[in-house]
C-alpha positions in Angstrom: 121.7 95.6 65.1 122.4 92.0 66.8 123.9 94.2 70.0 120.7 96.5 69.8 118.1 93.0 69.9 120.3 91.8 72.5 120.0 94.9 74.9 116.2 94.9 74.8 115.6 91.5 75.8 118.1 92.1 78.4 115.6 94.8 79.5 112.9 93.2 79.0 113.9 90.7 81.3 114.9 92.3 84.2 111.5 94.9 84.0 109.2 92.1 83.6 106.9 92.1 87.3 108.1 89.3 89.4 105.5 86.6 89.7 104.4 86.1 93.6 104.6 82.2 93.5 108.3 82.3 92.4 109.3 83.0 95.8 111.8 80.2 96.8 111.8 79.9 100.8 113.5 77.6 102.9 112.7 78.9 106.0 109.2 79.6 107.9 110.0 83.2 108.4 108.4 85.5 105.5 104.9 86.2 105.0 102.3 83.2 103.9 98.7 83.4 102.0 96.7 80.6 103.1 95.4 78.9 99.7 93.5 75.4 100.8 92.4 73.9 103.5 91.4 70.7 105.1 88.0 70.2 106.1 86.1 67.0 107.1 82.7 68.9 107.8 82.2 67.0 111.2 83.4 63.8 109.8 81.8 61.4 108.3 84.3 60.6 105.6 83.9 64.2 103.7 87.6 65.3 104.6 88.9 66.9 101.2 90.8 69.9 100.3 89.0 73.0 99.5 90.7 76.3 97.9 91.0 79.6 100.0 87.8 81.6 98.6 87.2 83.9 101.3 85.8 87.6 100.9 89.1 88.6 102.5 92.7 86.7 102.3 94.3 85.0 105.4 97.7 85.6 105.8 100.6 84.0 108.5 103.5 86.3 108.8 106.7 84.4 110.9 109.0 86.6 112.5 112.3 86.0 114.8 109.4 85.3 117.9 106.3 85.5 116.8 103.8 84.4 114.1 101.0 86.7 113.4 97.7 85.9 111.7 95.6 88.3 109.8 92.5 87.2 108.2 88.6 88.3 108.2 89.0 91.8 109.9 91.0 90.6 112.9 94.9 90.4 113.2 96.1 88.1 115.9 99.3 87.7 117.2 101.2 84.7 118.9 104.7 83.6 120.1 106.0 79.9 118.5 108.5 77.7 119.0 109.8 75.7 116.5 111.0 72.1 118.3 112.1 70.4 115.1 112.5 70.6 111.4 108.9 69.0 111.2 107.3 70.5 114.7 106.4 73.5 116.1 104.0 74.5 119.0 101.7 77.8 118.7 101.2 79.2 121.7 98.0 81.1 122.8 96.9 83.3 126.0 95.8 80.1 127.5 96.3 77.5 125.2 99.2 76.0 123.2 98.7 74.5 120.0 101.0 71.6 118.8 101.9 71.7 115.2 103.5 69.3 112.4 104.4 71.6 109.4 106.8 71.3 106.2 108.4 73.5 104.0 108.8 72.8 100.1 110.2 75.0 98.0 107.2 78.2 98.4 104.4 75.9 99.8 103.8 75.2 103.3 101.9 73.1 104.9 100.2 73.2 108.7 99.1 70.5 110.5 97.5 71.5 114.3 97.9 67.9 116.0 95.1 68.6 118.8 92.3 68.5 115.6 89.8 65.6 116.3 88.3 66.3 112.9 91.0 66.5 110.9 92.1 69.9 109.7 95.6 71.4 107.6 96.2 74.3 105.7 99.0 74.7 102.7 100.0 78.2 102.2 102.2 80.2 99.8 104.9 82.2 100.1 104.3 85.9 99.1 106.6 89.2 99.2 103.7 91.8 100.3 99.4 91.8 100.9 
């Protein structure tokens, strides 16, 4: 009987679904849902963080080269270069755009440095859309 109780919670604990936000990532590369961002409105002393509630999720997906960004029917694609563990530049077809990010644990968090305004976004790690 105490063998039998013992095997199903053993199997109940290895079926049970995985949950998304468990995802432990010490590296950029992987696939990220945006989940708040930054906005000042034009200024003015209104900068606060808002949470991700758009009609359709935007997503960052790092790769070996390049960092591609899906979001609101379009799907983008650029090259990066990460300079340090707290830099990295995002470049463009004509533009590059200089970046402080940080990792922790499954969060990360984007900080464009050419943003008069002030803008960021955090995402979160995910396995799949």
């Amino acid at each position: 009987m105490r063998i039998g109780a013992i095997a199903i919670v053993v199997i109940l604990f290895f079926s049970c679904d995985k949950n998304k936000s468990s995802i432990e990532r010490n590296s950029i590369i992987g696939l990220w849902k945006l989940v708040e961002y930054y906005d000042s409105e034009g200024g003015g002393g209104n900068a606060r963080w808002k949470p991700a509630l758009f009609s359709s999720p935007s997503y960052l997906e790092f790769t070996e080269d390049e960092m591609i960004f899906t979001g609101d029917s379009t799907v983008n694609t650029y090259s990066y270069l990460i300079l340090s563990d707290l830099t990295l530049t995002i470049h463009g077809s004509s533009y590059d755009i200089p970046c402080n990010y940080k990792l922790e644990l499954n969060k990360l968090l984007l900080v464009p440095l050419n943003c008069i305004e002030g803008c960021a976004s955090k995402y979160r790690a995910i396995d799949e859309k």
